[in-house]
C-alpha positions, 0 to 999 in steps of 0.5 A: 680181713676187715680192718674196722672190727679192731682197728688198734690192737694189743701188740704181739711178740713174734718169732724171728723170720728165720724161726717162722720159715724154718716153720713153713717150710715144715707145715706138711701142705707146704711141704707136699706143694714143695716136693710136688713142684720139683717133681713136675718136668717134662712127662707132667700133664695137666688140664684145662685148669691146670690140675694134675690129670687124674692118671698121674694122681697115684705117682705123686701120691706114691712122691708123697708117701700117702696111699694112693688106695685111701680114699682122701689121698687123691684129694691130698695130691691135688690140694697141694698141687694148687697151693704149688702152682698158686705160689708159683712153685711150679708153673703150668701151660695149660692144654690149647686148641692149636687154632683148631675151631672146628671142635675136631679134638673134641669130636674125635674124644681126644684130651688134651693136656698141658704142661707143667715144670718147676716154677722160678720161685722154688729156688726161693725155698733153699736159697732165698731169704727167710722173708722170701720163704714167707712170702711163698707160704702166705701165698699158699695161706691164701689159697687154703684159706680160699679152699676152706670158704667153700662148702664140701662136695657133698653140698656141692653136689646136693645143689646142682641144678636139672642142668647141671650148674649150682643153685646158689640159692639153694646152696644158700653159699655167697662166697664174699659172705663166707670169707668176711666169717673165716676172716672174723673167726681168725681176726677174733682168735688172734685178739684173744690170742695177743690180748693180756689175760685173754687166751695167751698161749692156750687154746680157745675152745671152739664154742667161744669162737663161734659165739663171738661170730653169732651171738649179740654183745648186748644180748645177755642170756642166748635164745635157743635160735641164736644157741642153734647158729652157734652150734652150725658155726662150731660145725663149719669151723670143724670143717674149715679149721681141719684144712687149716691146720695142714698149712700150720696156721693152727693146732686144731682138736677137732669136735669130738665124733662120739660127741656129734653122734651123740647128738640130736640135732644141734650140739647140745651144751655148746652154748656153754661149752666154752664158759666152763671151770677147771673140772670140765676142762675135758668136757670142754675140749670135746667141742672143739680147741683151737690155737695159733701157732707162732706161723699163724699170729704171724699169718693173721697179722700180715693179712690185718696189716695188708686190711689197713688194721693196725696190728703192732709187733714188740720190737719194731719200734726199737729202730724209731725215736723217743716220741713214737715209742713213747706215743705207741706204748702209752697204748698198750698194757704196761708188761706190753710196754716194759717190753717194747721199751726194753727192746728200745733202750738195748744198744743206746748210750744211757745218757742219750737215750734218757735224755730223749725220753725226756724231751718227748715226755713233755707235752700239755696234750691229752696224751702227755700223762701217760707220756711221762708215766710211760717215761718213767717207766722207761727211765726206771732201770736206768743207771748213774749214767743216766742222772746228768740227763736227769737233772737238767730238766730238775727246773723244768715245770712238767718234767721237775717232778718226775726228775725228783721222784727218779733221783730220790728213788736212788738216794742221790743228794742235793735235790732241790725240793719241789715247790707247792706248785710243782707238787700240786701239778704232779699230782693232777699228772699222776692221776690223770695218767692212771686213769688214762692206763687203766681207767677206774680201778679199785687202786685208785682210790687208795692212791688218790687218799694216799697224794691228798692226806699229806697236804692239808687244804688240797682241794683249795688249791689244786683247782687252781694248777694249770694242766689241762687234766685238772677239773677232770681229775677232779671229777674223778676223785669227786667219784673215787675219793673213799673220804665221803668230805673229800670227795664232796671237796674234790667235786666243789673244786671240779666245778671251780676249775671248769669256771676258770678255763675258757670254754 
């Protein structure tokens, strides 16, 4: 999974290990491998490859309560039968010569079999740890996810060879090629899945997933060539998101059969399937849904972080001090960090705890605005146990300010009020910290009329304030400012304040 198409990404809230395994344990591949390892003993034959050997095939699907005249079963059986030597569930000694060179077994039409017998990992599954349970299965993903990269046998079959041997030429299959597009697929359903106001809980629709692999950002209206690869895209992921969802990676609804009959040649529509309103919901689900499940947001994610991705969770910051949360959630949205912040702040002394937001709130860096708005953030639920901490930095030039708007908020007496300066700089952090959030927002400029209307001759005196954001928070209020004079002022200011700082 290449860790270079989101090299940071939106922190997800995953269940507990103990929830997730109880949900492996109960994906239906995975179980089948399971109930197959503790079958394997002594009277198991396997092949060269370690397979099972095709006479015992009805057995274990008789174990697994498919039937072993349906067509598919025999295909079931041996797919779980990899995934449980692949994990180790079972271990397989496979069938040797006995230092026979001569060729006689094979002369004489003899075959040879193995050995097969319940590996030492499968006590894990009763008795091991629930991390020890979802080790077990993301080696089971590997394998499936190996499986689903590859083309269908009749493909297989279309490409041999006079000799017998695929034409991968012919095949037009590069095994490399195929995992990065499964990789991309689900790297990009898991950014939609944990980005705030992306898909969140509901289902992509299949189209959208295939043209976010094949369509352009830069390209505006797709051409018919580009439409057609996104409907061969939508066809390899039918495929591949059928063998996925048995391991429980996904909640698949496959494209709709009528639907690819009906069709003449490339799925008609499929390049707007996806961008359809509420009225077409129905038309949309033909085409394909798909969604993580809680296994698999967990899945995707240990795969991205084992790609060197960084992928964050909410929670796992909250054994961390002050300064790394503080560094981590100015990165993500403020509901994100609300709860980031809240898990870091249960089972901490209030005073202790504000005390350390507030020392690493300070900071003259880039980051240092969304610092203290995020500390503000984090301070806002804090109770009277809290203000001691408070007003120790009340004198303090970066941190006055934010101590004042905390203290006023609850009605406490005897604040000092800020000086001039003091509310000048505030004001350059509140903006820069804004912009920093959330970029150029409607609301900005409505705040920024609201700080500037209560001082007269702002612009004359802001330029002056010694934070590192000031020329580019005035530049920006020279963009936004709704007062077509104050925005002509901010911008005069801007350029006084790049003169007076050295380049």
């Amino acid at each position: 999974m290449s860790a270079d198409s989101h090299p940071t990404l939106p922190p997800v809230r995953l269940h507990s290990d103990a929830e997730l395994a109880r949900d492996a344990l109960g994906a239906p591949l995975f179980a089948r491998a399971v109930r197959l390892a503790r079958w394997a003993g002594t009277d198991t034959r396997v092949g060269v490859g370690g397979e099972l050997a095709a006479d015992q095939l009805p057995e274990a699907a008789a174990l697994l309560g498919l039937d072993a005249a349906d067509g598919d079963s025999a295909g079931y059986v041996s797919q779980a039968w990899r995934v449980a030597v692949d994990t180790g569930l079972v271990d397989v000694t496979e069938p040797d010569d006995d230092g026979d060179e001569s060729g006689a077994s094979e002369a004489s039409g003899e075959e040879r079999f193995g050995t097969a017998a319940p590996g030492e990992d499968l006590a894990l599954v009763t008795s091991g740890a629930p991390g020890d349970v979802l080790d077990l299965w993301l080696a089971a993903l590997d394998t499936v996810l190996a499986d689903a990269s590859v083309p269908d046998l009749d493909d297989l079959v279309d490409a041999l060879d006079a000799g017998g041997e695929i034409d991968f030429d012919r095949l037009d299959w590069n095994p490399g090629r195929e995992a990065d597009f499964l990789d991309g697929v689900l790297a990009n359903l898991y950014l939609l899945t944990v980005t705030e106001g992306g898909a969140a809980d509901g289902p992509v629709p299949l189209p959208v997933l295939a043209a976010s692999m094949v369509v352009p950002d830069d390209m505006g209206e797709p051409t018919d060539a580009v439409l057609e690869q996104v409907s061969d895209a939508m066809m390899r992921l039918d495929d591949q998101f059928r063998q996925l969802e048995p391991i429980g990676l996904v909640e698949f609804r496959p494209v709709d059969e009528e639907l690819m009959a009906e069709a003449d040649g490339p799925l008609d529509g499929a390049g707007e399937a996806g961008e359809a309103d509420d009225e077409d919901d129905e038309d949309v689900s033909r085409y394909g849904m798909v969604r993580l499940t809680p296994l698999g947001l967990y899945g995707i994610r240990a795969r991205m972080l084992e790609a060197g991705v960084d992928a964050p969770a909410l929670g796992e910051l909250s054994e961390k001090g002050a300064d790394v949360l503080l560094d981590a959630v100015s990165l993500y949205s403020e509901n994100a960090a609300q709860a980031e912040i809240e898990q870091w702040l249960a089972g901490r002394e209030q005073p202790a705890a504000a005390a350390e937001l507030l020392a690493a709130a300070r900071g003259d860096d880039e980051g240092g605005p969304l610092r203290r708005l995020r500390c503000q953030q984090a301070l806002a639920p804090a109770g009277p146990e809290a203000e001691s901490a408070v007003r120790s930095v009340l004198d303090d030039p970066e941190l006055g300010g934010l101590a004042r708007v905390w203290l006023a908020e609850r009605g406490a007496g005897d604040v000092p009020a800020p000086d001039p300066e003091m509310v000048f700089w505030l004001t350059v952090d509140t903006i820069a910290a804004q912009l920093a959030t959330d970029g150029e927002t409607d609301e900005l400029p409505l705040l920024m009329e609201t700080l500037t209307a209560h001082h007269a001759g702002f612009f004359e005196q802001v330029w002056r304030v010694e934070h590192p954001a000031t020329a580019y928070v005035l530049e920006a209020m020279g963009r936004l400012h709704p007062d077509r004079k104050a925005a002509k002022e901010a911008r005069k200011a801007a350029f006084k304040a790049r003169s007076r700082r050295p380049v």
